[in-house]
Residue frames as qw, qx, qy, qz and C-alpha x, y, z in Angstrom:
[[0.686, -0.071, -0.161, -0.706, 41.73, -11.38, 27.71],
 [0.389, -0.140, 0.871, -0.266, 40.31, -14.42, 29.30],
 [0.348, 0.168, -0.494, -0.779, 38.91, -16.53, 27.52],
 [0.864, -0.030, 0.204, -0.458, 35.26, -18.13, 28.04],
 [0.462, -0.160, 0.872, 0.037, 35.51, -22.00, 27.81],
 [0.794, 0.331, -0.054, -0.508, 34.20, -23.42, 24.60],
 [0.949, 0.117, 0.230, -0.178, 33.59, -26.85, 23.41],
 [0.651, 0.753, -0.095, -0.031, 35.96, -26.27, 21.13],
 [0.160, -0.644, 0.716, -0.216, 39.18, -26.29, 24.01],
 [0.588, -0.160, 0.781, -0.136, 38.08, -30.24, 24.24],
 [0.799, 0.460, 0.074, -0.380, 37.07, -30.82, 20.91],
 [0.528, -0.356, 0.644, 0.424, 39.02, -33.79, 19.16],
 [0.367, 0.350, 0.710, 0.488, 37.32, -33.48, 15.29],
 [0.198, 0.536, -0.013, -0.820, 36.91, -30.61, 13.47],
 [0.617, 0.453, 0.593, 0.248, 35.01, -30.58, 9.99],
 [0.006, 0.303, -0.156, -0.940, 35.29, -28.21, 7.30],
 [0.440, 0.725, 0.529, -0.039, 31.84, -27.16, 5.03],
 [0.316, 0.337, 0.497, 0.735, 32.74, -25.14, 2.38],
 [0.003, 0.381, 0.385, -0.841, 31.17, -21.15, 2.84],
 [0.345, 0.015, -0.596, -0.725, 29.59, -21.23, -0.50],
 [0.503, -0.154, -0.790, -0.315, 27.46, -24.05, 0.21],
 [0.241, -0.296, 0.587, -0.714, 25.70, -22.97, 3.13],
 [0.790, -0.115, -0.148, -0.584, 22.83, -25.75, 2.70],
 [0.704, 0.210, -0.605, 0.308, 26.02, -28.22, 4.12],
 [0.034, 0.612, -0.420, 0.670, 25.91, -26.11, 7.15],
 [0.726, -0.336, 0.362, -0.478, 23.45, -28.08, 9.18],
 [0.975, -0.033, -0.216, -0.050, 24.61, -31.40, 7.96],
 [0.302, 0.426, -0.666, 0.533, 28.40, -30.54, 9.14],
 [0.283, -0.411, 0.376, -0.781, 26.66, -29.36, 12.59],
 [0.901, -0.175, 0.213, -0.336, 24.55, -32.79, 12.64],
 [0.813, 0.276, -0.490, 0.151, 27.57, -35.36, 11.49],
 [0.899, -0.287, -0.198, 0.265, 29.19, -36.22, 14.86],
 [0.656, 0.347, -0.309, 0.595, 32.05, -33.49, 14.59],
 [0.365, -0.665, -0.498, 0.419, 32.60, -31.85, 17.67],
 [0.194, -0.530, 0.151, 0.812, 33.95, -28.50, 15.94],
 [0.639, 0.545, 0.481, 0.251, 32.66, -27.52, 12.40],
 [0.271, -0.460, 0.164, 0.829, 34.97, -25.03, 10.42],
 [0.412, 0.860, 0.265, -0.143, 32.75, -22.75, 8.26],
 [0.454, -0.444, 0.236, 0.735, 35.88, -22.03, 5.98],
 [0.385, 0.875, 0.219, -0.198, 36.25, -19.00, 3.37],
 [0.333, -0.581, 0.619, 0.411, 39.69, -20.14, 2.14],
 [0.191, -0.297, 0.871, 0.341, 41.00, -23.23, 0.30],
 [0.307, 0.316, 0.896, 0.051, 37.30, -24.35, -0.27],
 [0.515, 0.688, 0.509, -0.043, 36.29, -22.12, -2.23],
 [0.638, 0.425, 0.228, 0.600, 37.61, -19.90, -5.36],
 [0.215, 0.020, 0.088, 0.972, 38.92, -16.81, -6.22],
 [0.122, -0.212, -0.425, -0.871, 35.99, -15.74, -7.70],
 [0.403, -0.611, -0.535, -0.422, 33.47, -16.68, -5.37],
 [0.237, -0.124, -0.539, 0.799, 35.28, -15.06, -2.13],
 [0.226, -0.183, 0.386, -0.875, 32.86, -12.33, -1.82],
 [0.600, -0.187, -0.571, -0.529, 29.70, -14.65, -2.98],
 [0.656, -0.219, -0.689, 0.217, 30.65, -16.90, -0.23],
 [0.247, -0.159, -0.694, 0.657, 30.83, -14.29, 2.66],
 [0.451, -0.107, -0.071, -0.883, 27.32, -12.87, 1.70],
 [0.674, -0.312, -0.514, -0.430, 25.66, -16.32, 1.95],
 [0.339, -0.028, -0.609, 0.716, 28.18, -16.76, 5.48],
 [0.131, 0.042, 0.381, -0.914, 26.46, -13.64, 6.65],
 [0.596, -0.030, -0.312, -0.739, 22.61, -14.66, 5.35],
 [0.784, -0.245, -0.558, -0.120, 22.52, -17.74, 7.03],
 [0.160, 0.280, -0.678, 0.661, 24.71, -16.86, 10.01],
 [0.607, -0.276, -0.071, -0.742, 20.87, -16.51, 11.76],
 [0.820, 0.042, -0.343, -0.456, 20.08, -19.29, 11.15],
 [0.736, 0.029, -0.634, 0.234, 22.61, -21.06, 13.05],
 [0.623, -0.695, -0.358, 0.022, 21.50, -22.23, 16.56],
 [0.206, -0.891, 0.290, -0.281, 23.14, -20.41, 19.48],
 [0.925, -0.233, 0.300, -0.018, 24.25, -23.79, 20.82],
 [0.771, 0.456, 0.220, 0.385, 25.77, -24.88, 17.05],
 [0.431, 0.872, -0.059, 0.224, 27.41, -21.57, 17.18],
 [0.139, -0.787, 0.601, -0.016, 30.03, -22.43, 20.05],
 [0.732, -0.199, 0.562, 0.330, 31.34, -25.17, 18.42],
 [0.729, 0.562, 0.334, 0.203, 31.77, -23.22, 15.32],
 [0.295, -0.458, 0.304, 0.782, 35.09, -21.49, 13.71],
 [0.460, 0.880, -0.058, -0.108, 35.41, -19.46, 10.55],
 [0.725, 0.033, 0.421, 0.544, 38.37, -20.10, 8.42],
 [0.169, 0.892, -0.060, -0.416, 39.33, -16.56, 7.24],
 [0.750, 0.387, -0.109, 0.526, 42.11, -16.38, 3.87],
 [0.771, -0.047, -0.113, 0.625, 45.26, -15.55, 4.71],
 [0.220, -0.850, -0.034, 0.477, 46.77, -12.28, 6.43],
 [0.268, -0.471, 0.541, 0.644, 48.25, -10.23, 3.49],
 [0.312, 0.305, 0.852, 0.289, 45.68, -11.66, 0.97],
 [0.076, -0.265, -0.578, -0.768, 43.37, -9.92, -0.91],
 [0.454, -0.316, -0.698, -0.454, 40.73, -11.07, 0.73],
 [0.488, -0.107, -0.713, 0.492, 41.54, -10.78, 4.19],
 [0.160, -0.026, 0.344, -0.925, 40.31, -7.09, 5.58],
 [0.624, -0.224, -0.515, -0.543, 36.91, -8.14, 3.68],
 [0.648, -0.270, -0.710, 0.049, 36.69, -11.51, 6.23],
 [0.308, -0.137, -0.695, 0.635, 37.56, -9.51, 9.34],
 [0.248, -0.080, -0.114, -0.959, 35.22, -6.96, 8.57],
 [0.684, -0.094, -0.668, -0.278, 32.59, -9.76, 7.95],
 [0.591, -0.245, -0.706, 0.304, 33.49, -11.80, 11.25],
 [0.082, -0.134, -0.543, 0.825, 33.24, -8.39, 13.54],
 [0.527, -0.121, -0.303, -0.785, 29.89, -7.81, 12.25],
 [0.647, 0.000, -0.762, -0.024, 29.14, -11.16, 13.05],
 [0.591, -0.543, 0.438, -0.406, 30.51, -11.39, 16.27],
 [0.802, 0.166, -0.564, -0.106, 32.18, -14.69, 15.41],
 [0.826, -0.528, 0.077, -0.182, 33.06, -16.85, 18.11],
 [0.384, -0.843, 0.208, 0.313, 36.02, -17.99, 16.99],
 [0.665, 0.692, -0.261, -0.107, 38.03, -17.62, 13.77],
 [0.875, -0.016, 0.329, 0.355, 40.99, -19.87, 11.99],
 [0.276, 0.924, -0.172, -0.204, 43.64, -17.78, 10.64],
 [0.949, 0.207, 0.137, 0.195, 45.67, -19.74, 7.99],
 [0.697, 0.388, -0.113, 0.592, 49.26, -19.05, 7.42],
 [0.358, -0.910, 0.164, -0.126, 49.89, -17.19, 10.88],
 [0.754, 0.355, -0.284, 0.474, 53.59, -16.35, 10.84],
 [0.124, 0.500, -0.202, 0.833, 53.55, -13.38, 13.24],
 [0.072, -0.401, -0.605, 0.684, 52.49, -12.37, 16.77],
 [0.003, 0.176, -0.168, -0.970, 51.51, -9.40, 14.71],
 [0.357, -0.173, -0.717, -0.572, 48.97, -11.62, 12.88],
 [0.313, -0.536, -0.766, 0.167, 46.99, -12.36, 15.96],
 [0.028, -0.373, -0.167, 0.912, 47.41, -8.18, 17.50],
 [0.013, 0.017, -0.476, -0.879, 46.11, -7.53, 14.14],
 [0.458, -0.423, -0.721, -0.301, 42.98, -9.87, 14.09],
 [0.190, -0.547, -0.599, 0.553, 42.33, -9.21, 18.53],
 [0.138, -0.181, 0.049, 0.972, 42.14, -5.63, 17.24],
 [0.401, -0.205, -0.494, -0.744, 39.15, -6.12, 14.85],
 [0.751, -0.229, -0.611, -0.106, 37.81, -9.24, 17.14],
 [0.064, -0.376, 0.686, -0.620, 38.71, -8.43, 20.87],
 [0.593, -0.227, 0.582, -0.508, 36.14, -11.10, 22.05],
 [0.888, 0.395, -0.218, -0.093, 37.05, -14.01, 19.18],
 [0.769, -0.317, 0.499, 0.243, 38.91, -17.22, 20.51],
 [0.339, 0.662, -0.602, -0.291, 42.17, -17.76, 17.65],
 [0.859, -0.245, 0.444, 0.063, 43.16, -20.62, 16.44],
 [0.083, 0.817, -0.409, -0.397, 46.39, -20.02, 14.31],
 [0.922, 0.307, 0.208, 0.108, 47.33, -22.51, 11.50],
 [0.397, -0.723, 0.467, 0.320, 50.75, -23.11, 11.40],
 [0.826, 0.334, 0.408, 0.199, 51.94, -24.32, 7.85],
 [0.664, 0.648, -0.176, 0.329, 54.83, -22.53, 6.74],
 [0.725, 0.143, -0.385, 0.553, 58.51, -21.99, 7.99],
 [0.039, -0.539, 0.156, -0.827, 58.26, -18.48, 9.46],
 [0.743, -0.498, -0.084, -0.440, 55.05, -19.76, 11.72],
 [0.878, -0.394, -0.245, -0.117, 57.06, -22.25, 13.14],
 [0.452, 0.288, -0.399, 0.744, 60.09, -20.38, 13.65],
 [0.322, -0.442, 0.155, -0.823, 57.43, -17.75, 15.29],
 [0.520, -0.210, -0.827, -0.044, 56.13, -20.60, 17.47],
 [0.376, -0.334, -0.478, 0.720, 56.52, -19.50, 20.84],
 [0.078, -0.082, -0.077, 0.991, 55.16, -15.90, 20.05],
 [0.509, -0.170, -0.549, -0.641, 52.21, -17.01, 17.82],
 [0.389, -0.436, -0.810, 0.060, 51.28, -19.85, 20.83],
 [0.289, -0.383, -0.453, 0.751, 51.82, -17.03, 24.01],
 [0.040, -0.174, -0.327, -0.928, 50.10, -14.18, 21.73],
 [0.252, 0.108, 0.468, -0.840, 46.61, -13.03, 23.23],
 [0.669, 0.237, -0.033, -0.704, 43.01, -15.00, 22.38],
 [0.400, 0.422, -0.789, -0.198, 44.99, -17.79, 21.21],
 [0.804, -0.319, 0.301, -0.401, 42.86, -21.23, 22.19],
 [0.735, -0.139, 0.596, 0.293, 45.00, -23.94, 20.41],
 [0.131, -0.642, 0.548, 0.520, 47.00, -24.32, 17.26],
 [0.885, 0.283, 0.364, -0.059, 46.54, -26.31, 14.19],
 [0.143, -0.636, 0.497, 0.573, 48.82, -27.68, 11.56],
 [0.561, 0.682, -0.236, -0.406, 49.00, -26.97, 7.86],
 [0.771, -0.165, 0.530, 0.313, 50.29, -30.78, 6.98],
 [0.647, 0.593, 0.383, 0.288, 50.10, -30.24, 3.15],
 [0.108, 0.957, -0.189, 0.191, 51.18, -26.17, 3.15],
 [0.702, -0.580, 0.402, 0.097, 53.98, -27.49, 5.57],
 [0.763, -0.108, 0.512, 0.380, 55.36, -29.78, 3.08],
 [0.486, 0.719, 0.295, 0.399, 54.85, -27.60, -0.09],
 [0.027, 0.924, -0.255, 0.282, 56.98, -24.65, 1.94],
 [0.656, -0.557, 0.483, 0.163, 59.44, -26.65, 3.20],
 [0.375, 0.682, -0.549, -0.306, 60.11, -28.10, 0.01],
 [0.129, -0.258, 0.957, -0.034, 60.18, -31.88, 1.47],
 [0.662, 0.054, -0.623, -0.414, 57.96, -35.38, 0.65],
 [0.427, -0.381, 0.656, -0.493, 56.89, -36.53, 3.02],
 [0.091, 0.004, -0.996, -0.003, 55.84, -40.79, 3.72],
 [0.436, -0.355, -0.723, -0.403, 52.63, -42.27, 4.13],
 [0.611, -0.566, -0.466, 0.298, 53.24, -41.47, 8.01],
 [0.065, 0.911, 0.013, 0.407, 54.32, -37.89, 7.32],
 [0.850, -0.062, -0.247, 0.461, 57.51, -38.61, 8.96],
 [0.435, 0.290, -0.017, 0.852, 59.30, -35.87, 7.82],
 [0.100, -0.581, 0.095, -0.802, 56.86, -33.39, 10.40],
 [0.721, -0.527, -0.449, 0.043, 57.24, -34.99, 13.40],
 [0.464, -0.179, -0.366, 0.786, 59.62, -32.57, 14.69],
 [0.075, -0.333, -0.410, -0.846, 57.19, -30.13, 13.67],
 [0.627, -0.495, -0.518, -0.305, 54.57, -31.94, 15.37],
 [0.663, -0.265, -0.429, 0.553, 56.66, -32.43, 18.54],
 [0.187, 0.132, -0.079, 0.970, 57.30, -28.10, 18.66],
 [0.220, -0.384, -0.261, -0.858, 53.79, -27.41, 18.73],
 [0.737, -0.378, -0.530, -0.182, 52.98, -29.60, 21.33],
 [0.415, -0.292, -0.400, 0.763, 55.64, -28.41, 23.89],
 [0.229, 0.068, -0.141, 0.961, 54.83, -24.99, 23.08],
 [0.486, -0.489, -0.476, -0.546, 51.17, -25.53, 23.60],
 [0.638, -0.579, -0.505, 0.046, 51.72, -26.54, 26.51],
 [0.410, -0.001, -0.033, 0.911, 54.27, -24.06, 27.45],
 [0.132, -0.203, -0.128, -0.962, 51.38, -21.17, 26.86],
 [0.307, 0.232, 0.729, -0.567, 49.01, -23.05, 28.93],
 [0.570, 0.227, -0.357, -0.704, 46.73, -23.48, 25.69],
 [0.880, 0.162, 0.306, -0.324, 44.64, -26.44, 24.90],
 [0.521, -0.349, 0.624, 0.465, 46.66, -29.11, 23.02],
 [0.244, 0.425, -0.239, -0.838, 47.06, -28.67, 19.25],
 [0.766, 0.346, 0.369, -0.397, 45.31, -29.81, 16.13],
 [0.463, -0.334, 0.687, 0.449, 46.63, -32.04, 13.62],
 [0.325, 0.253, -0.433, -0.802, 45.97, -31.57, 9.42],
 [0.801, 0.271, 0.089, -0.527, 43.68, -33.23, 7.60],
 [0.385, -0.198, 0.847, 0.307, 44.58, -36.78, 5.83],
 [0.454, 0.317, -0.487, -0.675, 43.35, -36.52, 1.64],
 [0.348, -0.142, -0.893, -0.248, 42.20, -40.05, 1.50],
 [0.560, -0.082, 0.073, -0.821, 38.09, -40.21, 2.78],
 [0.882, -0.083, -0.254, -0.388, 37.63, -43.84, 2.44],
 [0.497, 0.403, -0.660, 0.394, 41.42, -45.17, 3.53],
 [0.495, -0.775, -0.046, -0.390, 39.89, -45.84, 7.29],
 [0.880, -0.197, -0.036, 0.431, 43.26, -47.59, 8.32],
 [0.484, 0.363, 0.075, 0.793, 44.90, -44.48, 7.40],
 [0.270, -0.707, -0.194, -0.624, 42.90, -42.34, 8.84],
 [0.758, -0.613, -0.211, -0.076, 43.09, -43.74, 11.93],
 [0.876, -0.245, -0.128, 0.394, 46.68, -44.05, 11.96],
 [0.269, 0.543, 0.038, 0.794, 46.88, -40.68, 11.53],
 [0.427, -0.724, -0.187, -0.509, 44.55, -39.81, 13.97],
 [0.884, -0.370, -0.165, 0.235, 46.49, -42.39, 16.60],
 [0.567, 0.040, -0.039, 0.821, 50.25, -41.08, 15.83],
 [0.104, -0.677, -0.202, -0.700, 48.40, -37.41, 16.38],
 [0.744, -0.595, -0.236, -0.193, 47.26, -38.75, 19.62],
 [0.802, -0.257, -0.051, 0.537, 50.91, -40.36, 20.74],
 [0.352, 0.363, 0.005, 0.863, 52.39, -36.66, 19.62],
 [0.311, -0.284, -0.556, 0.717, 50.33, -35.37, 22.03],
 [0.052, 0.099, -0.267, -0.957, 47.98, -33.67, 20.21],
 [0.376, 0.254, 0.700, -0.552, 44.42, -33.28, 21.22],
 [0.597, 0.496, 0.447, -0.444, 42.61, -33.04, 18.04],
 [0.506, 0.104, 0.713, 0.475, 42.18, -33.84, 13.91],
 [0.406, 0.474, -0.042, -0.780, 40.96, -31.73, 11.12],
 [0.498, 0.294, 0.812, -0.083, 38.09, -33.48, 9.00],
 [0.067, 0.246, -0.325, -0.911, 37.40, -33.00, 5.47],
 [0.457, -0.050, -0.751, -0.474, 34.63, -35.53, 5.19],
 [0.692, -0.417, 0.224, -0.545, 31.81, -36.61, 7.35],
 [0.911, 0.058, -0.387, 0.132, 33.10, -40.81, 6.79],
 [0.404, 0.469, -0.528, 0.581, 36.13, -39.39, 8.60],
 [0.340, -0.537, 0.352, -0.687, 34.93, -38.37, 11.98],
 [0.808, -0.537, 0.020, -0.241, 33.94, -41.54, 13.62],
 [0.812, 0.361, -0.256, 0.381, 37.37, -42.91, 12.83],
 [0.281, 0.500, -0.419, 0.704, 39.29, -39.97, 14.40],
 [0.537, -0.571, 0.312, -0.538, 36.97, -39.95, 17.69],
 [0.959, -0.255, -0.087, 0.090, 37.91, -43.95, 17.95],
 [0.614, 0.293, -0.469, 0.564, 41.53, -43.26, 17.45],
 [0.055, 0.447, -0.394, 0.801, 41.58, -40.21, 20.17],
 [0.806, -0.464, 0.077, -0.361, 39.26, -42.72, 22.40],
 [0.251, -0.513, 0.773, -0.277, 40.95, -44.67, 24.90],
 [0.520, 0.161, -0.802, -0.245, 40.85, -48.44, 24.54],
 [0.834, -0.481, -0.156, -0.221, 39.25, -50.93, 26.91],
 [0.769, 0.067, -0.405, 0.491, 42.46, -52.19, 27.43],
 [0.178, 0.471, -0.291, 0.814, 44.13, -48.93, 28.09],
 [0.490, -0.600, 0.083, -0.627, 40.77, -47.95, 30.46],
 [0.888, -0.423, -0.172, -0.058, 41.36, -51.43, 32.40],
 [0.672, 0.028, -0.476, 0.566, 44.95, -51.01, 32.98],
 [0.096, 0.397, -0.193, 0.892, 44.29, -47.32, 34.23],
 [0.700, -0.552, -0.096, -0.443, 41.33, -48.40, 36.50],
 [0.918, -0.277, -0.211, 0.189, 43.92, -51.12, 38.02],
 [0.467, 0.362, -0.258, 0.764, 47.00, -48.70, 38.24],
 [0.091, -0.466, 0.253, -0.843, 45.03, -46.57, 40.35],
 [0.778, -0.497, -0.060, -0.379, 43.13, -48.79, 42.28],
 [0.804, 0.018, -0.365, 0.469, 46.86, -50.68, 42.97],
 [0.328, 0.373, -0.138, 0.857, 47.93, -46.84, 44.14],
 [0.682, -0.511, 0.004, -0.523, 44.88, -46.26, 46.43],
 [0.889, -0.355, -0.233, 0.172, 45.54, -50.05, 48.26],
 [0.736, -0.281, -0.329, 0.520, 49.00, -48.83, 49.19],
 [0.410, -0.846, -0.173, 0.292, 48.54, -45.77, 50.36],
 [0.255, 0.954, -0.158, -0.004, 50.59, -43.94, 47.38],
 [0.550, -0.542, 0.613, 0.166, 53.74, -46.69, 48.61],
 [0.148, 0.328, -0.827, -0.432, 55.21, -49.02, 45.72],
 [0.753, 0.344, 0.278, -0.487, 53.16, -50.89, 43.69],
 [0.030, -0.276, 0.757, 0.592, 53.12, -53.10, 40.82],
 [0.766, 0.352, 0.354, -0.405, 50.46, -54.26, 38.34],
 [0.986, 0.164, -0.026, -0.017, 50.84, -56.86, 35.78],
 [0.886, -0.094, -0.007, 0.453, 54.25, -57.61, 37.19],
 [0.375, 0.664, 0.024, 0.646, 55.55, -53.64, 36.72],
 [0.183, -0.359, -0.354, 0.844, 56.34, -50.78, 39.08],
 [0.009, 0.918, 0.226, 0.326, 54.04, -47.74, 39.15],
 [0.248, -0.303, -0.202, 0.898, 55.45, -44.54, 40.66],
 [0.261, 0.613, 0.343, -0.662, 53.77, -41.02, 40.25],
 [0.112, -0.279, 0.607, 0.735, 54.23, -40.95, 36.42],
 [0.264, -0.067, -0.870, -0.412, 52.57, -43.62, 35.44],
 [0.007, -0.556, -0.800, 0.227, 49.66, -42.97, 37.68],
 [0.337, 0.532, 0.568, -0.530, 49.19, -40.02, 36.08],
 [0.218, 0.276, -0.484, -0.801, 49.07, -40.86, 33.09],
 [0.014, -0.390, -0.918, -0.075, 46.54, -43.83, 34.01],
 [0.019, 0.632, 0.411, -0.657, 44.57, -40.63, 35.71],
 [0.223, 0.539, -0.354, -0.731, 45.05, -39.06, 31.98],
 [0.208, -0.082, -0.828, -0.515, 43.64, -41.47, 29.93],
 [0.084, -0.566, -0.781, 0.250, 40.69, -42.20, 32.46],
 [0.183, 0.568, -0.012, -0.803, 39.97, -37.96, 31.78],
 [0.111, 0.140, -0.750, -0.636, 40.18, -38.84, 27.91],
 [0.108, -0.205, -0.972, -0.031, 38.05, -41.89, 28.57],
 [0.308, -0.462, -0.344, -0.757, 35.20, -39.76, 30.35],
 [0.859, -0.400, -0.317, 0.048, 35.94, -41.41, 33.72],
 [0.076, 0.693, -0.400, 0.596, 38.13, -39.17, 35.52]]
C-alpha cells in the first residue's frame, strides 16, 4: 500500500488527550501540536476502556476533516484485553492513523493492515523483542514512522537510566538507521515526565534532534513550544547554511571554505538539510 502523505510524515510534536475526556479534544487540536494522539491506553483505566471508546466514537463527528489528518489513535496493546474491541472501533471509524503500543512483531502490523488496510501505523517500540524485531516492524506494510517507549524501554530492560537517558541511545541510534533503511519518515522520541522543567525539555527535544530523530511525544500543552524551538533550526545554524551554499554556488561546486573551513558535498548537504528544517529549502 502506498501511503497518502499526511501532516503527520513532517510533524515534529505530538500531544496526547486522554479518550475519556473528549471535551480536551479541541483544545489538544488548538494548542500548537502538529499531531494530537487521541489515546485509549495508558491514559485511561481499566475500567473505563469501553466508556472511553463510546465517547471516541460520539464525538469522532465532530472532529473537523482537516483536524482529522493530523490525528492518531493510541490503541492498548496487541494481546490485551482490550485490543480486538479498539480495532473494531478504529475500522468503523475509518481512522486515519493508529499508534500501536508494544509492537514486537511484523505480525502485529499484518494483524492491524488486516482490520485497517487504509490506516497509516505508527509502531511504538518499548520493549526488547520490538527492538530486536526492528528491521521487520520498520519494513512491515502501512508503517509511517516509529516511536519510542522511553519509560516501557527502561522498565523492560531492567536499566536506570540518567537525566539524559543515556542508557537508550543505542536504542535511539537503531531506530533511526532503520527508519531510514525502510524509507520511512524519521522516528519519534518518548515523552519527558517533567511539564514545567523547560531546560529539560528542550534538551531532550535537542539530543532527539542530534539522534536524528524527527519528532517528540507531548504530554502537556506547556511542552510543545519548547520541542518545536528545539527541532527549529537556529539563526546561527540558518546563517551558516545560507553562506555554505552561497560559498558552493560562487565556485561552481570547486573547493570552498567559509569561516576559515573546507566544505565538500557533505557539509553542503547538510547546510541544504537544515535550510529544509528551517522552511527555506
Amino acid at each position: 500500500m502506498n501511503l497518502p502523505h499526511l501532516p503527520l510524515s513532517d510533524a515534529c510534536c505530538f500531544l496526547f488527550v486522554p479518550a475519556n475526556q473528549p471535551e480536551r479534544y479541541s483544545k489538544a487540536f488548538a494548542s500548537g501540536a502538529q499531531g494530537v494522539i487521541i489515546d485509549l491506553e495508558d491514559a485511561v483505566g481499566l475500567d473505563d476502556k469501553p466508556k472511553a471508546r463510546e465517547l471516541l466514537k460520539q464525538h469522532w463527528s465532530l472532529i473537523s476533516d482537516s483536524d482529522k489528518e493530523r490525528l492518531v489513535v493510541r490503541c492498548n496493546a496487541p494481546g490485551s484485553p482490550f485490543y480486538a474491541a479498539d480495532l473494531v472501533l478504529l475500522k468503523e471509524l475509518q481512522a486515519p492513523c493508529l499508534m500501536i503500543p508494544k509492537t514486537e512483531t511484523r505480525d502485529h502490523i499484518n494483524g492491524a493492515a488486516e482490520e485497517l488496510p487504509n490506516t497509516a501505523f505508527i509502531p511504538m517500540i518499548e520493549t526488547p523483542l520490538g527492538l530486536h524485531h526492528l528491521n521487520d516492524i520498520a519494513s512491515s506494510q502501512q508503517v509511517l514512522r516509529l516511536a519510542l517507549g522511553n519509560f516501557d524501554m527502561q522498565v523492560e530492560l531492567g536499566i536506570s537510566c540518567d537525566e539524559n537517558e543515556t542508557e537508550l541511545d543505542t536504542a535511539r541510534f537503531m531506530m533511526t538507521l532503520t527508519s531510514k533503511l525502510a524509507q520511512i519518515a524519521p522516528p519519534i522520541d518518548g515523552v519527558t515526565q517533567s511539564t514545567t522543567d523547560t531546560a529539560l525539555i528542550f534538551a531532550h527535544a535537542q539530543k532527539a534532534g542530534r539522534f536524528g530523530f524527527g519528532a517528540k511525544l507531548c504530554i502537556h500543552p506547556k511542552q510543545i513550544p519548547v520541542v518545536k524551538q528545539a527541532f527549529t533550526p537556529t539563526p546561527q545554524e540558518i546563517d551558516w547554511a545560507q553562506r555554505v551554499i552561497a560559498a558552493d554556488q560562487a565556485s561552481g561546486g570547486q573547493a570552498a571554505k567559509v569561516d576559515g573551513k573546507m566544505i565538500d558535498r557533505p557539509v553542503v548537504m547538510l547546510a541544504r538539510r537544515i535550510l529544509s528544517l528551517a522552511g527555506n529549502p
